[in-house]
N, C-alpha and C positions, 0 to 999 in steps of 0.2 A: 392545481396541478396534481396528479396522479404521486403514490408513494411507489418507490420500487424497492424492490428486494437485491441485497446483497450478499457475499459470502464473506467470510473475515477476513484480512489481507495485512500480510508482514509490510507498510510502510508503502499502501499499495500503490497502483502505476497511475499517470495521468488522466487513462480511463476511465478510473473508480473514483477516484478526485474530482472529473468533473461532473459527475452523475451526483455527489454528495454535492459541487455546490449550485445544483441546478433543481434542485430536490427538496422541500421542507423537508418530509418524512421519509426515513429509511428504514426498510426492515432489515436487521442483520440475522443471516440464518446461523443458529447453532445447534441446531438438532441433524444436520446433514451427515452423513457418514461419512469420516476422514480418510481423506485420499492423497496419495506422496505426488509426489511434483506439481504443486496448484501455487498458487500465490496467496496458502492458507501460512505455510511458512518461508516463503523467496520472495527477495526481491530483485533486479536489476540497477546496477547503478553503470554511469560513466569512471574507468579508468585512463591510465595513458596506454594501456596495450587495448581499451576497448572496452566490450558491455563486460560487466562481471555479474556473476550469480551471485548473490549472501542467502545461506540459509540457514535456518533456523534449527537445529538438531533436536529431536522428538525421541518420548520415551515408549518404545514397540509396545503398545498395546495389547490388553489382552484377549481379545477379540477383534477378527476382520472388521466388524463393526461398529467402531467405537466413532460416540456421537463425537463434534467438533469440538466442544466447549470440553469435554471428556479428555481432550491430548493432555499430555504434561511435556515441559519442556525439558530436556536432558542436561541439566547445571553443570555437569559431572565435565562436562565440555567444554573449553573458554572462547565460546563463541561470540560472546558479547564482543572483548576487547580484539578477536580478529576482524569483526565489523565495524567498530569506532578506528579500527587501524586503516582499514580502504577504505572507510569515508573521508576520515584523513588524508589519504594520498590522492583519496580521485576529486575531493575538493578544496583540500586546503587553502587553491592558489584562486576559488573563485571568489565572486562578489560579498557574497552572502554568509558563508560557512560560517568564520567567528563570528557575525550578528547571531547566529540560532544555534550556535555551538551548546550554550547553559540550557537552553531549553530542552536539548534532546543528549546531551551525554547522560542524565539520570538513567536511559532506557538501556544504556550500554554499562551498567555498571549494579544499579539495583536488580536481582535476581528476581523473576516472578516464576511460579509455579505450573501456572497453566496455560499454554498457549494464546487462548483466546483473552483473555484478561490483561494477557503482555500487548496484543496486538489494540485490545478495544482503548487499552493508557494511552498508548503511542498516538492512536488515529485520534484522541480527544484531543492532545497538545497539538497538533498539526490541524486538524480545524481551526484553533483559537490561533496560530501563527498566522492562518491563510483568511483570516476573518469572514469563514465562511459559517453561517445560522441555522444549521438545521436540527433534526430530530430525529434520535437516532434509536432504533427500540433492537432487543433479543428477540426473536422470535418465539413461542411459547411451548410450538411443537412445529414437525415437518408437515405444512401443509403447502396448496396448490395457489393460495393469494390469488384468487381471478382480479381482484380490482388492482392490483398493482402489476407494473413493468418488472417482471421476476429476469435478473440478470447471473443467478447462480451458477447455471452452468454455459454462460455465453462469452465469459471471458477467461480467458485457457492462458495458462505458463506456458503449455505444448505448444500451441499454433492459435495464430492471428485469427479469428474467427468475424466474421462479417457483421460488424456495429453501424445500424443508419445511424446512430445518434452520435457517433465520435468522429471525428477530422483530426487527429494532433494538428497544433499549429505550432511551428516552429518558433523556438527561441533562443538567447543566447545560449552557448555550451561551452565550456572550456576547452574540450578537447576537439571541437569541429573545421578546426583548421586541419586535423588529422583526418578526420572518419566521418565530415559531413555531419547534419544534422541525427541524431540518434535518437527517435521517438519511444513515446512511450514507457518512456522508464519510472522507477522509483518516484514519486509527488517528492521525495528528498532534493531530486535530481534540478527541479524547477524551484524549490526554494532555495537552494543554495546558487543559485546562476540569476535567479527574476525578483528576490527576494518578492516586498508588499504590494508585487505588478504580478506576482505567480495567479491569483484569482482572475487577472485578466483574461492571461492565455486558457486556463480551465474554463471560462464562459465562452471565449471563442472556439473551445475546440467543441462542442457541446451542439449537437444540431435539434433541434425541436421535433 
């Protein structure tokens, strides 16, 4: 099976999830130029008033074009514990949460430096919770990958952009007695609702 290319992603959504567990090999891009509102620092999670944004506060660059791996994160912020606080409230009451609570409160409490190294920690303990096997490489420079499915700029925080290979498949949610089924969110949002069945749904949602 073919390698694809990815871009970095804060905790990323169900789409990126299942291309990781449908993938031996991934390229993750760091050489890309950082751009604000991507899902380089946001994610989506379920509340009780609905989807909520969490994101990851950055330090202004000192050039337009500063590579990805290049961000730093803004410490000076207490972004962590506002995010462990709505994980809190928007999961507390589901299936899962206190199973994988130890695993992932270190990411909301230890400080890292640079974006992409906060995100590549995160993404390795949720692979090894979602017992998914693949291979996950930095890219070395920006290049055009002809032999791989290059997905960097096909999936947008802005707008739903046309994936043959994705279907979310619906699963449990805490909050869908309110607001119906809520796709696509946070891979957090399916582990704490599907716990060691969450790899299910990511195979099923995954179209060849």
């Amino acid at each position: 099976m073919e390698g694809i290319v990815l871009t970095s992603a804060y905790v990323g959504n169900c789409q990126i999830y299942s291309k990781l567990a449908s993938h031996p090999t991934i390229l993750l891009e760091q050489h890309c130029h950082y751009a604000k509102q991507t899902y380089r620092n946001r994610c989506n999670i379920a509340t009780a008033n609905g989807v909520m944004s969490l994101s990851i506060p950055t330090v202004k660059p000192q050039t337009e074009k500063c590579k990805t791996k290049d961000i730093r994160i803004d410490n000076s912020q207490n972004w962590q514990q506002i995010h462990w606080r709505a994980l809190e409230s928007g999961y507390n009451s589901s299936p899962f949460f206190d199973y994988y609570r130890d695993d992932l409160f270190p990411f909301y409490d230890k400080q890292f430096d640079y974006l992409l190294d906060y995100n590549s920690a995160i993404q390795d303990v949720v692979l090894e919770l979602l017992d998914i096997e693949c291979t996950v490489q930095l890219t070395e420079e920006y290049n055009s990958y002809a032999d791989s499915v290059d997905y960097r700029d096909k999936i947008s925080a802005k707008k739903q952009l046309e994936d043959i290979h994705f279907s979310p498949q619906p699963y449990y949610q805490v909050f869908a007695h309110k607001f119906g089924f809520l796709p696509n969110l946070s891979i957090l949002d399916l582990l704490f609702n599907m716990g060691n069945e969450s790899i299910l749904t990511l195979q099923k949602s995954y179209i060849p």
